[in-house]
C-alpha positions, 0 to 999 in steps of 0.5 A: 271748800277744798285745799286749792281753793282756801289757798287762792282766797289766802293769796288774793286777800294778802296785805303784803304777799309773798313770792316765795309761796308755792303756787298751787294749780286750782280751777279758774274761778271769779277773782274775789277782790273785783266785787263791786261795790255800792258808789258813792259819789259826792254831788258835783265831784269828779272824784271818787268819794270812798278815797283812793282806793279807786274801786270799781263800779258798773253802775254808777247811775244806780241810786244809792240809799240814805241809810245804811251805807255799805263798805267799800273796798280797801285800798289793799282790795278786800271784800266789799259789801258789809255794813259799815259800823256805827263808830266808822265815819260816812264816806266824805261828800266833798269840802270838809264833810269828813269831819265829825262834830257831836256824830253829824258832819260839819255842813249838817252840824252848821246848817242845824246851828242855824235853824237854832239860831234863826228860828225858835226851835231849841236843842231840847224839843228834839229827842235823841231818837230825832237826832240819832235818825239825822245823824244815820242819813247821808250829809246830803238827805239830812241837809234836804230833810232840814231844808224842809223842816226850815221851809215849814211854818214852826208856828203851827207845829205843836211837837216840833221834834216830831214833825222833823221825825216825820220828815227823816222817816218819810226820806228814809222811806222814799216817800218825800216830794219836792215842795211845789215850785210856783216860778216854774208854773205857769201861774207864779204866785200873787207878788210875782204876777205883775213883775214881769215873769213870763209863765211857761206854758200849761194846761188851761182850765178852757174848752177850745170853744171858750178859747176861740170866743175868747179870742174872738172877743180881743180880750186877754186871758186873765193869769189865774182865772181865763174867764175874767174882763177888768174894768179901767174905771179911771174915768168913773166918777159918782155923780152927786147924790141928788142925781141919782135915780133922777132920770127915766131910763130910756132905749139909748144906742148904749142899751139897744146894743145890750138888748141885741146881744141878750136876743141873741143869747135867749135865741140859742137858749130857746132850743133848751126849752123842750128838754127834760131838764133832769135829763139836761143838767145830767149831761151837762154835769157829765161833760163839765170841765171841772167836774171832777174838782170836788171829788178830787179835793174831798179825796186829798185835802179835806176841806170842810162844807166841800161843795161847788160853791166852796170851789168857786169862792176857793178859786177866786179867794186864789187869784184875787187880792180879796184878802188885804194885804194890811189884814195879814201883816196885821194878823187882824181879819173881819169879813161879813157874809150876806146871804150867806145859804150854808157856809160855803163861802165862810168854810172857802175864807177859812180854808184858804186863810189857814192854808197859806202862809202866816195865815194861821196866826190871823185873828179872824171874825166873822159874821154871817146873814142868811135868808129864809128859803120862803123869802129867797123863793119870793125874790124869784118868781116865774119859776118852773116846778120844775127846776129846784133852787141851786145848792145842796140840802141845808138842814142847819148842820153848820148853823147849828154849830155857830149859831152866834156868828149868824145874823136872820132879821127882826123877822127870821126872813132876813130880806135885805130889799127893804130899808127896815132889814138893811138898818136892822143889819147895820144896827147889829154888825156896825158894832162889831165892825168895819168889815175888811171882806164882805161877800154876796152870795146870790143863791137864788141864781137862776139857770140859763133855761128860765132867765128873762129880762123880767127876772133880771130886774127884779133880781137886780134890785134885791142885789141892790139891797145887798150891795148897799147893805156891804157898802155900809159896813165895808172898811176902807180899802177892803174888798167885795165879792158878788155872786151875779149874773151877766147883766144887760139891763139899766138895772145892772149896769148902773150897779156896775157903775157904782162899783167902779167908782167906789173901789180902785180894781172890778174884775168880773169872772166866770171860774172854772168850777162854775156851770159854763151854761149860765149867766153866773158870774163873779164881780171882785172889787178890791180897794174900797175907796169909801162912800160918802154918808149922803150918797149912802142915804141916797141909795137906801131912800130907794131900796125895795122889792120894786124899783123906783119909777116916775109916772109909771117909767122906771128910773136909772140909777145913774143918768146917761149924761155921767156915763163916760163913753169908753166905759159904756164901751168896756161894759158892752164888751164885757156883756159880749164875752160872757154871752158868747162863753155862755152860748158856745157851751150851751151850743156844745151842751145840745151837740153832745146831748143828742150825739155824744159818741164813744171817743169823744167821752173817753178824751172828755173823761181823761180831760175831765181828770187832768183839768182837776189835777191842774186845778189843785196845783194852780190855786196851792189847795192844800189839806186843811187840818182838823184843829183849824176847821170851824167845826173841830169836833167831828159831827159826823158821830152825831145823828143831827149832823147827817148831810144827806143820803144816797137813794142806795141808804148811805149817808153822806157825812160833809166832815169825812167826805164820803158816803157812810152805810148804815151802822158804819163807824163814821170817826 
């Protein structure tokens, strides 16, 4: 620098200049004082938050930093833009933010004092390196870093010090997100849904065809589940335990109205017929709404035992009171599992359990029944060779793992169709039991291309023999959940009968992750009222493989003299509803079977995306941790505990979620 100018920088950094100094003529250069300075403006404050000095700034939109503040400008204009020590106090943030008690300042200090006194955290579990991070951010970051720490579950926190740790670093870094917020979703949570809340708009897990036939249908989508019909059983009573299966079942006006809407559906399902059904199920999973749900959910959170099913049973375990809410408050659990395939549903209960609030203080029991895949083939004849039972490849992973909470039958066979097995089961779970969940998983559910009417009953008496099974070891006001299938016939809609007058809610749904070209569906009862020990020998007099008959005619479980008209009214709608869901995505199914152009796949492959994002907000699925898996240990080191293989020789490990080549490190 030349003599000019070290005499302008002398000048203009003064405190108190003189007027008696020469003036010096030097070239014009930028007046160094009016640098700028990073702003820094207390939320809510029309004020300057540096002091009087009222010192300039360009920007005052720009986002300021949670560390390491900068300098401003004096009052008397000196340079700005060098850090501030440590010993110099944070610029105020309004109120009584400038003063300091123990480093921090009097809101952060207060707002620590009360999660001490309010929760179980003492001074001691966070380390002076936690203390020291709170203390470098901003009064504003640190009381949002300790609003988190406070919204979180202490009790599952084994260092808490580290887990605050972990949300200071992730602030500092820019990393942190906003909690979810479910009152400004469309789906508020469960204690909200029938408050009165109206839902903002948001994106539905629907095809406009299943939209249109909803509306066509004068049926209102459920909150969670769009897919669902709820019964209003007010009027269903059980008739006396000798009258049951007393009466030939008969082609009343009732029945006839069922047969019409099952021929019309087997008409559409009839052009399926001469398609190649590799070929068939390829398209159709290409096309499915949710058809990237399970990708997505491996990729984010984890679950253990990740498949379709797990969605499923996830999803309805999310928009429906399965879970009593007696059990949580009493952190007492037990729940049974019939026919049960590989863990799914078991893998779903826990998952969601662990996840949600004050769930992982639960003391969960539970037990599990599985069939043979000999027996489940028995129980579905007229099978085509070439459709393969639905599931995944089961080779004992998750069985062999717990084997004591896993019931087979005197047999090994586990058939539930015939009294023996149901009263071998009661022997064995009554003890351990009443059961507040119960489940029925029907993994022998066959596809739209080769149901018929002779299938459905005999498939409806095996679900007898189950159901009769949950009902006999079911807790007061617990829960059941049924895998079935839309059903017109006497067999099922007696079945239905039953479970509307023995639980106080029976909603039938079809979610989101199921396959929309099926008859599948869920029926969720909840509020068990009881049943009478008469009634229950009643219907295991008549459990077997074949259904009761009189002089060669079957018999109804209920008369048609009990079954009030408005429900008979209610369960044929329900029948249309899902019949028409079914027939217009098997309709939409052949359209982009033979003409899928382009456009149409890209918007299907963008939809496809956004409907998994969707999902995954809307039923909270949140990652699950290893030390609240069923299996901790990590199985995948194992060679016994390979899932299953890709044709290119990867292996697919359940536990990691991915593929695997051989030699790979898998942990």
């Amino acid at each position: 620098l030349d003599r000019s100018v070290i005499d302008a920088l002398r000048t203009s950094t003064a405190h108190a200049p003189s007027s008696s100094m020469p003036q010096q003529s030097a070239p014009k250069r930028p007046k160094l004082n009016k640098l700028p300075a990073i702003p820094k403006k207390a939320p809510g404050s029309s004020t300057d938050p540096a002091g009087p000095s009222g010192r300039d700034s360009p920007d005052s939109s720009a986002p300021k930093e949670p560390w390491d503040e900068t300098e401003g400008a004096t009052p008397s204009g000196g340079s700005a833009g060098f850090k501030r020590p440590s010993a110099a106090p944070l610029p105020s943030e309004g109120g009584d933010g400038d003063e300091k008690i123990d480093g921090f300042s009097r809101t952060v200090y207060e707002a620590l004092q009360r999660i001490f006194v309010e929760t179980d955290l003492q001074s001691s579990d966070l380390e002076e390196k936690v203390m020291n991070a709170l203390r470098a951010l901003t009064p504003s970051y640190a009381l949002k870093a300790l609003d988190q720490f406070q919204s979180e579950d202490m009790s599952r926190m084994r260092n808490k010090g580290a887990y605050l740790w972990g949300i200071v670093r992730n602030i500092k870094e820019g990393r942190s997100h906003k909690p979810q917020e479910f009152n400004n979703s469309r789906y508020p949570p469960r204690d909200q849904r029938d408050s009165g809340v109206v839902p903002v708009s948001g994106t539905k897990l629907l095809w406009p065809e299943e939209e249109r036939a909803i509306a066509e249908a004068d049926v209102h989508e459920g909150k969670m589940i769009e897919k669902e019909f709820t019964f209003d059983n007010i009027s269903c009573s059980l008739p006396a335990a000798e009258s049951l299966f007393s009466e030939v079942a008969h082609l009343s006006s009732f029945y006839g109205e069922l047969k019409s809407i099952k021929e019309t559906l087997h008409g559409v399902q009839q052009h399926i017929d001469g398609i190649d059904v590799s070929e068939w199920n390829k398209t159709s999973s290409n096309v499915a709404l949710a058809g990237r749900v399970v990708p997505l959910l491996r990729q984010l959170c984890k679950p253990e035992m990740c498949t379709t099913e797990w969605a499923q049973a996830f999803e309805v375990l999310s928009a429906h009171p399965v879970v009593p809410a007696s059990c949580t408050a009493d952190e007492k659990l037990k729940s049974l599992h019939l026919c049960e395939a590989f863990g799914a549903m078991v893998c779903a209960l826990n998952h969601f359990l662990r996840t949600r609030p004050g769930g992982g203080s639960v003391n969960w029991e539970w037990l599990a029944h599985k069939r043979s895949a000999d027996k489940a083939s028995a129980d579905a004849p007229n099978v085509t060779a070439s459709v393969k039972p639905r599931g995944t490849p089961d080779d004992g992973r998750f069985v062999s793992q717990t084997q004591e909470h896993w019931v087979m039958g005197t047999d090994g066979a586990g058939d539930l169709t015939d009294q023996k097995g149901i009263q071998h089961l009661w022997k064995t779970a009554r003890p351990k039991g009443p059961y507040h969940v119960v489940t029925i998983d029907r993994r022998d559910i066959l596809t739209s291309e080769t149901w018929s009417s002779e299938q459905e009953a005999s498939a409806s008496q095996a679900l007898f023999g189950q159901m009769v099974t949950g009902l006999g070891v079911l807790a007061n006001g617990g829960s059941l959940v049924i895998k079935g299938w839309t059903m017109f016939e006497h067999t099922g809609v007696g079945i239905m009968y039953l479970l509307n007058c023995s639980f106080d809610e029976v909603v039938a749904c079809r979610p989101a992750t199921m396959t929309a070209g099926t008859g599948e569906l869920f029926v969720v009862c909840t509020g068990f009222k009881g049943l009478s020990q008469v009634h229950l020998d009643a219907l295991l007099a008549v459990a077997g493989p074949e259904p009761p008959t009189q002089d060669g005619e079957p018999l109804t479980m209920i008369p048609g003299s009990f079954l009030p008209s408005a429900w008979m009214a209610q369960m044929q709608t329900c029948s249309r509803l899902f019949a028409r869901l079914q027939t217009v995505m098997v309709e939409r199914d052949l359209r982009l079977y033979s003409d899928l152009k382009p456009a149409e796949k890209t918007q299907i492959f963008n939809m496809r995306d956004q409907v998994a994002q969707q999902w995954k907000s809307r039923f909270d699925c949140r990652p699950l941790t290893v030390h609240d898996r069923i299996v901790r240990e990590s199985l995948s080191t194992a060679p016994q505990h390979k899932f299953t293989a890709s044709p290119g020789g990867k292996t697919w490990y359940s536990i990691r979620g991915r593929f695997v080549a051989p030699g790979a490190k898998t942990s």
